[in-house]
N, C-alpha and C positions, 0 to 999 in steps of 0.2 A: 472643286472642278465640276463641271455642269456634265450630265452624264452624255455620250457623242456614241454608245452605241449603236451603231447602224447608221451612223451618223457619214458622209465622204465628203464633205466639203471643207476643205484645208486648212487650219486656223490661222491666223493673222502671219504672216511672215514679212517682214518689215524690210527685208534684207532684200526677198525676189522685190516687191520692188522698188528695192533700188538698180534691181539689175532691170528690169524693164527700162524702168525711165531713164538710164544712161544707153541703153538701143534704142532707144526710139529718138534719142540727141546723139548718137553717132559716136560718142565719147569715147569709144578706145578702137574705135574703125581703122583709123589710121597706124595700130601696133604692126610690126613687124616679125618675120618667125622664121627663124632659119632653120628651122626641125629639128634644135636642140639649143639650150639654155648659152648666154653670152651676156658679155656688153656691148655699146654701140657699136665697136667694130667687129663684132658677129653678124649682128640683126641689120645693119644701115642697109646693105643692100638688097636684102633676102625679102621676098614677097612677103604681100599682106598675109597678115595670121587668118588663114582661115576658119580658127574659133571664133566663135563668137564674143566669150567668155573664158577668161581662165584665173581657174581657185584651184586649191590648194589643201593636204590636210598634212601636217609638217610634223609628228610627234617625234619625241626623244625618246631615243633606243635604250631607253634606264629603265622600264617596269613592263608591265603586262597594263592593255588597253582597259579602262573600265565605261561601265554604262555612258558617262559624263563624256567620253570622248566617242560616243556612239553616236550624239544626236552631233558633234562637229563631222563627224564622216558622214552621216545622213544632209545633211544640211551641205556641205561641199559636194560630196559627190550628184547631189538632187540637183544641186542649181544647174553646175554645167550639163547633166543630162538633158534638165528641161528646155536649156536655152542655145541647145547646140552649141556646150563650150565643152572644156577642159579640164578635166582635176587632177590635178597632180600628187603624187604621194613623194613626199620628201623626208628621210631621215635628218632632223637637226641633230647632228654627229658631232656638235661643237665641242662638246665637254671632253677629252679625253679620258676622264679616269672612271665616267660611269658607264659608258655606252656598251655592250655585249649585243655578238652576232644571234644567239638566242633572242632578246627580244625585237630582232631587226625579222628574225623568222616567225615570230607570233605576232607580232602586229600586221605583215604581211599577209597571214591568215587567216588574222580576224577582219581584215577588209574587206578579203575576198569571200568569208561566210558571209558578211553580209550584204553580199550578190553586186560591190563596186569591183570597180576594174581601171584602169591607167595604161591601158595597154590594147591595140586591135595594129589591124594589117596596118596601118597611116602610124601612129604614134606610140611612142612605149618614156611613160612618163613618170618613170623608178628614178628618185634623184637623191642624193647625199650631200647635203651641204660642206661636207667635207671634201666632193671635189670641186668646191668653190674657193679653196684657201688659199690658190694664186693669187685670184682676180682680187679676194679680199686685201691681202697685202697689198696689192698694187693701189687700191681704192685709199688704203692706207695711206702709202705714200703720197698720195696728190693729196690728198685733206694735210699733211704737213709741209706740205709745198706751197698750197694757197694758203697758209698760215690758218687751219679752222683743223689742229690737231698738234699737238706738244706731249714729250714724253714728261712723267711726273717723275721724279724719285723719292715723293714721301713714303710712309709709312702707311701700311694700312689704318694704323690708328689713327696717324696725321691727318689722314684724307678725310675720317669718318668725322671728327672736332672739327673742322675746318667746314665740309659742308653746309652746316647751320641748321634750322630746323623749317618748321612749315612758317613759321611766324617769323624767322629769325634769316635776313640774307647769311649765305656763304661766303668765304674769304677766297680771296685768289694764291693760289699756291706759290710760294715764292720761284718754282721752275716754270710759270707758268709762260713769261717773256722769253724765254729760251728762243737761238737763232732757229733758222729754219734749217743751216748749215746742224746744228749742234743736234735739233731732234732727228735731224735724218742720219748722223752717225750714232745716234743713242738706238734706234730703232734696227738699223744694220746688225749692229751689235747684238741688239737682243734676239734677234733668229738668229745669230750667227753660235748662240747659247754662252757668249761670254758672261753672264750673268742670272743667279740663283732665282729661283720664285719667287716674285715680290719682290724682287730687289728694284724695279719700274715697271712702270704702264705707262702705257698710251690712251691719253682721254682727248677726247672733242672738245674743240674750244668756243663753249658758245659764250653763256653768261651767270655767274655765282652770285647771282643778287636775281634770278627768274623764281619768279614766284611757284614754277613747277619745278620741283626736286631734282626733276630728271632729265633739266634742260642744264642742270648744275655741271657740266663740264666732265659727262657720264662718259668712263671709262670703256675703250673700244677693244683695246687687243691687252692681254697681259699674257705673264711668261708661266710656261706648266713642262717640266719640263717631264711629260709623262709619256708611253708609247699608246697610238690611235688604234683603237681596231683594224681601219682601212689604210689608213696613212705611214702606219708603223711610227718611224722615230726621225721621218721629215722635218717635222714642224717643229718648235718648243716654245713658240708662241701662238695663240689661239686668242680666235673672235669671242666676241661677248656676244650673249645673244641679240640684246638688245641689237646689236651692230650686225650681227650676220641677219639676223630676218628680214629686215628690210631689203636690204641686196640680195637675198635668194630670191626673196620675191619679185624685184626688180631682171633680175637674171635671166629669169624662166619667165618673164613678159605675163606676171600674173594679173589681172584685173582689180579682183575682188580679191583682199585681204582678209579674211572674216574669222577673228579673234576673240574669244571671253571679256568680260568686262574686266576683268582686271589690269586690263591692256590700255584703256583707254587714256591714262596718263602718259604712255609711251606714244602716243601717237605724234605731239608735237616734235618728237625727236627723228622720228621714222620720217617725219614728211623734210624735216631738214637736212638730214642726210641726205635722203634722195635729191631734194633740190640741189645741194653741195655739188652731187658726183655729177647730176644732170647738167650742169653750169660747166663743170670742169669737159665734156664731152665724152665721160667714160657712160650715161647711162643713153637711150632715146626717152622721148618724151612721147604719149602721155605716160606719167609713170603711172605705178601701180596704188592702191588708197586704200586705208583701213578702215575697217567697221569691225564696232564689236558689239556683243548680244549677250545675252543672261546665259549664265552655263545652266548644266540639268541638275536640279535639287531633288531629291529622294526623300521620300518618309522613310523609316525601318532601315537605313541601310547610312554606311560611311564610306567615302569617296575621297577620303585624304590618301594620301599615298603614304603620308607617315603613319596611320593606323592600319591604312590594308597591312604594312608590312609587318606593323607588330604584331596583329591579329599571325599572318603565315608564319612569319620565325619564334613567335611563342607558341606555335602548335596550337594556336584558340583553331584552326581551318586545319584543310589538309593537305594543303602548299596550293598555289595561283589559279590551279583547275578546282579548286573546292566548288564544288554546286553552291552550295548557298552565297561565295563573293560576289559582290557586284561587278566580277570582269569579262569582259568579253569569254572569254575563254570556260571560265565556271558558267556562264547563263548556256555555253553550247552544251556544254557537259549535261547539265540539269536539263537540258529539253527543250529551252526556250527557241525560238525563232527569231531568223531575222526578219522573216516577213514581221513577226511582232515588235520587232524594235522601230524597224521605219514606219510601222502605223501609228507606233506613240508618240515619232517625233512629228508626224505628220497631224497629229492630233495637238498637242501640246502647241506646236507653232515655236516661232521667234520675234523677240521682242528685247527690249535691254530693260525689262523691270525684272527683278528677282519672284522668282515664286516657289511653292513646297509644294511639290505636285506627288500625291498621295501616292501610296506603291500599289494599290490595287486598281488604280489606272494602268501603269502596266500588267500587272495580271490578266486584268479582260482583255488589255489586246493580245496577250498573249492566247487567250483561250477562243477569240474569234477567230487568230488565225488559224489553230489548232481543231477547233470545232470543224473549218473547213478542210482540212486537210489529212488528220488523222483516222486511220482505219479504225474499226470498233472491234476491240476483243474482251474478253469474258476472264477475271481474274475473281480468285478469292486471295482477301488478304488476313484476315482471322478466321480459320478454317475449322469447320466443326462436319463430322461426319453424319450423313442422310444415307437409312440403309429403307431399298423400296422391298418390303417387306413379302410382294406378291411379282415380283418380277423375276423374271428366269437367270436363276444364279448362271455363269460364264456366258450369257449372250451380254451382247450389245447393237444398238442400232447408230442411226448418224441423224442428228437433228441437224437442222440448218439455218446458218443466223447472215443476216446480209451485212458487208463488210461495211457498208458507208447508209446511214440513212439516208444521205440529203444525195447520194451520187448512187443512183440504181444501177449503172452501166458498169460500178465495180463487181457485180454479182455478189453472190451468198458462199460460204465456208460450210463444208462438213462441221459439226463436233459431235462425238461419241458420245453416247446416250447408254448407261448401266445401271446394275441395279446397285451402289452404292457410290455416294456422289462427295463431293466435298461443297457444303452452303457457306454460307458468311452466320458468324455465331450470332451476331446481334438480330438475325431471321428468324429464330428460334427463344419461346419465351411458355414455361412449362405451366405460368400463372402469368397471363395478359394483362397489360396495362388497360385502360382505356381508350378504345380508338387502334389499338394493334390488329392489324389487318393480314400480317405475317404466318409463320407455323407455330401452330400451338396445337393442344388436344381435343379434336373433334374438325377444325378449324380444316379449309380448304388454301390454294392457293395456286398459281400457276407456276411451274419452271420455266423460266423463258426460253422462246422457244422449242418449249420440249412439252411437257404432259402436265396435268391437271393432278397434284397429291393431294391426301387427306391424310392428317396426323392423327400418330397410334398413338402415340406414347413419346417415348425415350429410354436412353438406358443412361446409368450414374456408374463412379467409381466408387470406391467405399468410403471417399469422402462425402459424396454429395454431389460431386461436380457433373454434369451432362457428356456424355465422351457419345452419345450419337443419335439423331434423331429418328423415328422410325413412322413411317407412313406405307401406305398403298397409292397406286396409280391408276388413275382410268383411263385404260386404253383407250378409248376412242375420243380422248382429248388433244391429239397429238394438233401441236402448233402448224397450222396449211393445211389440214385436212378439216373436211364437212364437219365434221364433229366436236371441230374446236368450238365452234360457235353455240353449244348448248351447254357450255357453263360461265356463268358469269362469276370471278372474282375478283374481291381486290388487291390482295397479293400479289406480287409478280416479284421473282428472285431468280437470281442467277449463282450457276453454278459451272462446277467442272466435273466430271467422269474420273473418280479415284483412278481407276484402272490406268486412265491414260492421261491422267494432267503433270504439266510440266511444273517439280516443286522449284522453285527461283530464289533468289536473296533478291528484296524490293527494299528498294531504301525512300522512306517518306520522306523527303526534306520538306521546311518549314521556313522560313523568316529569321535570320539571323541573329537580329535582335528581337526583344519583346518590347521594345515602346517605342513610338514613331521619332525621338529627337534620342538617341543613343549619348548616352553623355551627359545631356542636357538639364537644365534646372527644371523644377516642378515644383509645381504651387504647393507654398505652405514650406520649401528648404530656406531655412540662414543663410544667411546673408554670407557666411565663411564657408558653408558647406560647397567644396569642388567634386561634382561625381565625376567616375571614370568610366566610361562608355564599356568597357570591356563587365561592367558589374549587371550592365543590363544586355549580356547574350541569351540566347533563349536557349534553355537546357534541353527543349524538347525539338531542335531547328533540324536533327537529324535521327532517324529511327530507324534502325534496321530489322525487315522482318522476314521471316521464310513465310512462300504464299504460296498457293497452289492454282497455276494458272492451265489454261487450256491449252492442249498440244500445239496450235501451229507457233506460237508463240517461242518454245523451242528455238524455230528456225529465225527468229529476229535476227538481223544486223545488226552491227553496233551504230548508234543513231537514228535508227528504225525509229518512227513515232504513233503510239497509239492511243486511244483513249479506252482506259479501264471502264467498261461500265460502272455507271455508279459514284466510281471512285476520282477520276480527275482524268489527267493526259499523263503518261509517264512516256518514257524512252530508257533503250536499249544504250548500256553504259557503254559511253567511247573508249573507254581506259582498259575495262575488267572486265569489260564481254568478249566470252571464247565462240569460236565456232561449234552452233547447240547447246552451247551454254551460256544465253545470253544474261547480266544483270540487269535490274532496269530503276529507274529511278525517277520518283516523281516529279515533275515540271511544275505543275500548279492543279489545284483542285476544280471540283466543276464549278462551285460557289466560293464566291467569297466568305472565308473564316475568321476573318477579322473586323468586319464591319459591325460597329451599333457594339463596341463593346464585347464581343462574343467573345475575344481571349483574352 
């Protein structure tokens, strides 16, 4: 990836235009909008749509949102924004036996962290494909009336030998002639629940010798005889998806279709359907048209839904909000932004070529949004005690540090200023390296914003070990006063006020995994060797430490976001922060720690 910090000019998006160049040709001017989803006999008389555009972002109510369907939210809800259209949010509710109201409530509010919306005074655009199961039947029914839909009664096995292969045409099913008399009492029947799972389907009658798999006489409605979340125990026949997407989108007078690549083989089916029902007078015309585009590829991270889940139910995480998952939900948890997710997808772009877009591309956008946004406060995270050897035991004073560099108009914060502090250990070195500019003996150095010390010494335990470092202060160093300006050094360290800092549980999260392809082969393995992604998690992706941070800190919220000096951006845990006691936990660091090799 080429580096685009600081970069604002949008990368390739292939899709806006397409939505251009179909307004500026008038292409779906003529759609109709009754201010709520139908077929032609809703829409026929109801005024022009006054969107301009309208998409869509359609997930299934079976898991929790991850990164990969961040940039389909960012990219749906972006286009109709820009183009004075529409986006819709639709539960695909098709499946009865996986869908739960829990994730219809977490996807809902991961849409709305990331500041989209479906909803103002004009439109409220919350939709369920499950209250489309009428119209679907009925759509049903004319596809078996105009003979372009027959009930099968093979076997599932039957169906799967019979199809053929990629090289190889399909066979025509021996119920495949059936009257149109015969499939419409086979189809009655089958909602009527005379008949087990699988005992038939209903598949479209197109042609079993199409070079495309999925033009092979794909199965529309089959029998479940299971109870819906929303529908309860209506129905006991249900749409394929294949079959319902196309007519939701149709329903709700979508425009732009805009799908994953893995979609793109189903298009010829999606466009013949639609033509179908358009013909028979159940759809208006123009219908709606797919496009699809590269989904989002991550280094360091896995986006299968079959290993998210092993990873939460074998307790490798610590169930769906884990910080370190790639889901919507764990990136809020951990700190992340949405202002940071739409600058990557804004960065990244769309296109239908695949690519592996590094994860510390997202990291920096994560930290430029953060850099803009987060207050500065003053943490130690390996805390070693600084006692000022000539300072007035039980005073203290208030230095003062400005909340925001780059934003003056937030002003400056009190912190308490004593005579025994808490430094960061790695400050402190009793025999210097070369080039250590830090606390050592004899050696000066600045406490930010606070006073100018000179190390005495230290004191050890009877091991050896350092338990605290011991300096003098020159008063008339104080940081904003005349007299700062008459020592020059190069140390500069930060600290907190023992007396009065806030001790916290900080938890460093890190990278999930430790190699960019999780799983994957690596030069120089045999040819039989299969690694398992779960062998390369990174043992150190979670560290929990007590720190010693500075009072106002205390008072955080949960979600609060700041940037540790020093140390990176963390936030105030959503989960585990109490009021005054908040946890916090690291988002991402100031640098990148995994570039060139370093882990």
């Amino acid at each position: 990836m080429t580096d685009r910090k600081n970069e604002h000019v949008p990368a390739a998006n292939f899709i806006r235009n397409i939505v251009e160049a179909d307004l500026a040709a008038g292409k779906h001017a003529s759609r109709r909008w009754a201010g709520r989803p139908g077929p032609a006999a809703v829409q026929a008389e109801a005024p022009l749509d006054a969107a301009k555009i309208r998409t869509r972002f359609p997930p299934e109510p079976n898991g929790y949102l991850h990164f990969g369907h961040a940039k389909s939210i960012c990219l749906n809800f972006g286009l109709a924004e820009q183009f004075g259209g529409r986006c819709h949010l639709r539960f695909d509710d098709t499946n009865p036996e996986k869908e739960e109201q829990e994730y219809v409530d977490s996807i809902i509010d991961a849409v709305k962290w990331l500041g989209f919306h479906w909803q103002d005074g004009v439109e409220d655009n919350l939709y369920h494909a499950s209250d489309y199961f009428d119209w679907m039947v009925q759509f049903a029914e004319s596809l078996i009336e105009t003979g372009h839909a027959y009930v099968d009664s093979q076997s599932a096995e039957e169906m799967r030998a019979n199809r053929g292969t990629l090289t190889q045409p399909g066979k025509d099913s021996p119920y495949r002639n059936r009257s149109v008399a015969e499939n419409q009492d086979l189809f009655r029947r089958m909602q009527a629940g005379e008949f087990a799972d699988g005992a038939h389907i209903l598949r479209a009658k197109i042609d079993m010798a199409s070079p495309n798999i999925n033009l092979r006489d794909p199965a529309i409605f089959r029998i479940r005889h299971a109870t819906h979340h929303r529908t309860g125990d209506k129905f006991c026949v249900y749409p394929m998806y294949t079959f319902a997407h196309p007519i939701e989108d149709a329903l709700e007078n979508i425009t732009h279709s805009i799908c994953t690549l893995e979609f793109e083989d189903q298009r010829p089916f999606y466009d013949w359907l639609l033509e179908r029902l358009a013909d028979a007078g159940l759809l208006l015309r123009p219908l709606p048209h797919q496009y699809e585009f590269s989904r989002l590829n991550l280094t360091y991270v896995v986006l299968s839904k079959r290993k998210l889940i092993q990873l939460v139910e074998e307790k490798h995480v610590e169930g769906w909000d884990d910080p370190r998952l790639p889901t919507l939900v764990g990136a809020r948890r951990r700190g992340y932004t949405a202002e940071g997710f739409r600058l990557l997808m804004e960065r990244i772009g769309v296109t239908k070529s695949d690519s592996l877009i590094d994860y510390s591309v997202l990291e920096e956008c994560m930290r430029e949004t953060l850099n803009e946004s987060a207050e500065r406060r003053i943490a130690v995270l390996d805390p070693l005690k600084l006692i000022i050897t000539n300072y007035p035991e039980g005073q203290s004073e208030e230095c003062h540090a400005p909340n925001h560099p780059l934003k003056p108009e937030l002003g400056k914060r009190a912190m308490p200023f004593s005579r025994e502090l808490w430094i960061e250990r790695e400050d402190f070195m009793e025999e210097p390296v070369k080039g250590y500019h830090r606390l050592y003996p004899g050696n000066m150095a600045r406490l930010r914003y606070g006073f100018v010390v000179k190390c005495t010494g230290c004191e050890k335990d009877a091991a050896g070990n350092v338990t605290a470092v011991l300096c003098e202060y020159l008063p008339d160093s104080k940081s904003g006063t005349p007299g700062a300006d008459n020592y020059k050094v190069k140390g500069n360290l930060h600290w907190v006020s023992a007396a009065h800092a806030y001790a916290a549980e900080v938890r460093l999260y890190d990278r999930l995994f430790k190699v960019a392809n999780p799983g994957g082969r690596r030069g120089g393995d045999p040819e039989e060797l299969e690694r398992d992604f779960l062998d390369d998690i990174n043992p150190n992706s979670k560290v929990v430490i007590g720190a010693q941070l500075e009072p106002a800190l205390k008072d955080a919220k949960a979600e609060e976001r700041f940037q540790f000096e020093r140390h990176g951006y963390f936030v105030a845990d959503r989960v585990d922060s109490k009021a005054g006691a908040p946890v916090f936990n690291r988002a991402v660091t100031l640098k990148d720690s995994w570039g060139h090799g370093a882990k």
